[in-house]
PASEBA-1860 file (N, C-alpha, C; in nm, 3 decimals):
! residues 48
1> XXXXXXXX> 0.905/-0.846/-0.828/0.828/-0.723/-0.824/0.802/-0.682/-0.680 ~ 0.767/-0.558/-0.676/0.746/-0.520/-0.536/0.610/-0.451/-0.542 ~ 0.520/-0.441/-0.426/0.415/-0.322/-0.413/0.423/-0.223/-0.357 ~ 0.412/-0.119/-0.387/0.391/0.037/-0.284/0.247/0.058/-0.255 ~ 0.208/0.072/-0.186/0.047/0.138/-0.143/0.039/0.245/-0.070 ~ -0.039/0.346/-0.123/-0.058/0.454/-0.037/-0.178/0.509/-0.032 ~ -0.175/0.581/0.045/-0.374/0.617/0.068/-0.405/0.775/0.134 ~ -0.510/0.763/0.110/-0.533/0.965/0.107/-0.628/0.969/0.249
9> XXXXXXXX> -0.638/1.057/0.300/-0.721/1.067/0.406/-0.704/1.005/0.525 ~ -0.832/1.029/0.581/-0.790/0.960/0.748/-0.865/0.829/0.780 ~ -0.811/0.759/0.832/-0.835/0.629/0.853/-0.979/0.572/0.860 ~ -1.035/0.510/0.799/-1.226/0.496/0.821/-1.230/0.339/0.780 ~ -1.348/0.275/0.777/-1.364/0.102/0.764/-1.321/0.137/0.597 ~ -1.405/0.171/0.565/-1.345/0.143/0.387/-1.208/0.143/0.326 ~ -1.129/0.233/0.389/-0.982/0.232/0.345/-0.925/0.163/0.406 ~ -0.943/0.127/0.537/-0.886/0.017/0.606/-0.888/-0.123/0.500
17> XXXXXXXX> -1.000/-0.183/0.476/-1.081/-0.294/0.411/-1.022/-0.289/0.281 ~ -0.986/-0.130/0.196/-0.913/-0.124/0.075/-0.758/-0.207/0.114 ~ -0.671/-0.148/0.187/-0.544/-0.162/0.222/-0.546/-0.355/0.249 ~ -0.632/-0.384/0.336/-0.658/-0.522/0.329/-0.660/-0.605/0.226 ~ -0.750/-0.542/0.138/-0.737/-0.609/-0.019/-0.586/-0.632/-0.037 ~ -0.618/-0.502/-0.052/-0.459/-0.510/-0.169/-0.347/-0.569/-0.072 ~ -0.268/-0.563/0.030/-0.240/-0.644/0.066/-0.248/-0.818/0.077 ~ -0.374/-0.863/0.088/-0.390/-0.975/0.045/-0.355/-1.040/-0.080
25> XXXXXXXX> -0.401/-0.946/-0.191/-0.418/-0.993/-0.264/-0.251/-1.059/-0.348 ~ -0.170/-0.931/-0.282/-0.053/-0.904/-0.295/0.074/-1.068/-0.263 ~ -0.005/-1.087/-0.117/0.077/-1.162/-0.048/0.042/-1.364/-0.122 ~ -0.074/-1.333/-0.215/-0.102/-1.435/-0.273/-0.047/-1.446/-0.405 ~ 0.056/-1.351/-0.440/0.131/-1.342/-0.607/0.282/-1.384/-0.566 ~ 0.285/-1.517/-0.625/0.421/-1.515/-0.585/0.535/-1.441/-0.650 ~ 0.506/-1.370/-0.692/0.628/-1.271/-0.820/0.675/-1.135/-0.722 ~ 0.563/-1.105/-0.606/0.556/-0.974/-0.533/0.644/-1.031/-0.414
33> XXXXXXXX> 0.802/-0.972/-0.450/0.864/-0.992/-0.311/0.838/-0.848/-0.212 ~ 0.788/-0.809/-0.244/0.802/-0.678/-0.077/0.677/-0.603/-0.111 ~ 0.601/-0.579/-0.011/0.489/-0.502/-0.013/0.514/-0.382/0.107 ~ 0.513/-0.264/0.040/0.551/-0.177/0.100/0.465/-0.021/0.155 ~ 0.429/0.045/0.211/0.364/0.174/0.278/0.431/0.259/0.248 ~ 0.351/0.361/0.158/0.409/0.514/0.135/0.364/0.593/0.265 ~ 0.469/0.682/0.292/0.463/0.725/0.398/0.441/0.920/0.337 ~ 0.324/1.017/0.399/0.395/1.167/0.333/0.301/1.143/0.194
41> XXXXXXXX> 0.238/1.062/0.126/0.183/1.105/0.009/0.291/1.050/-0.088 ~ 0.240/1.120/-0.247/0.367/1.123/-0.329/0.455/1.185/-0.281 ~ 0.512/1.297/-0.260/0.543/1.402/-0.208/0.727/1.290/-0.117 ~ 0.624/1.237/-0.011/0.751/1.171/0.058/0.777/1.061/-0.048 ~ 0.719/0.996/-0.095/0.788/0.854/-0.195/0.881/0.973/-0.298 ~ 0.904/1.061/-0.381/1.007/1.111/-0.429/1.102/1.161/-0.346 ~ 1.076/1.189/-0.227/1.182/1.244/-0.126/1.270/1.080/-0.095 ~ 1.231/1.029/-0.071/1.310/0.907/-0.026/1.371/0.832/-0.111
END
């Protein structure tokens, strides 16, 4: 499996601290080979 994460707005402690989670939490599943950053919103993840 893989992760995508993406996030709305501009950078502040809470979304930072979100992205942290989930990353972590991510890198502790061994089933999740690639954890990955949407870049652009939805918008760019269908463009690419």
């Amino acid at each position: 499996y893989n992760v995508i994460i993406g996030q709305s707005g501009g950078a502040t402690a809470v979304i930072n601290a979100s992205l942290v989670g989930a990353v972590e939490t991510a890198l502790q599943d061994v089933r999740i080979g690639g954890i990955y950053g949407m870049r652009y919103g939805i918008e760019g993840l269908l463009q690419e």
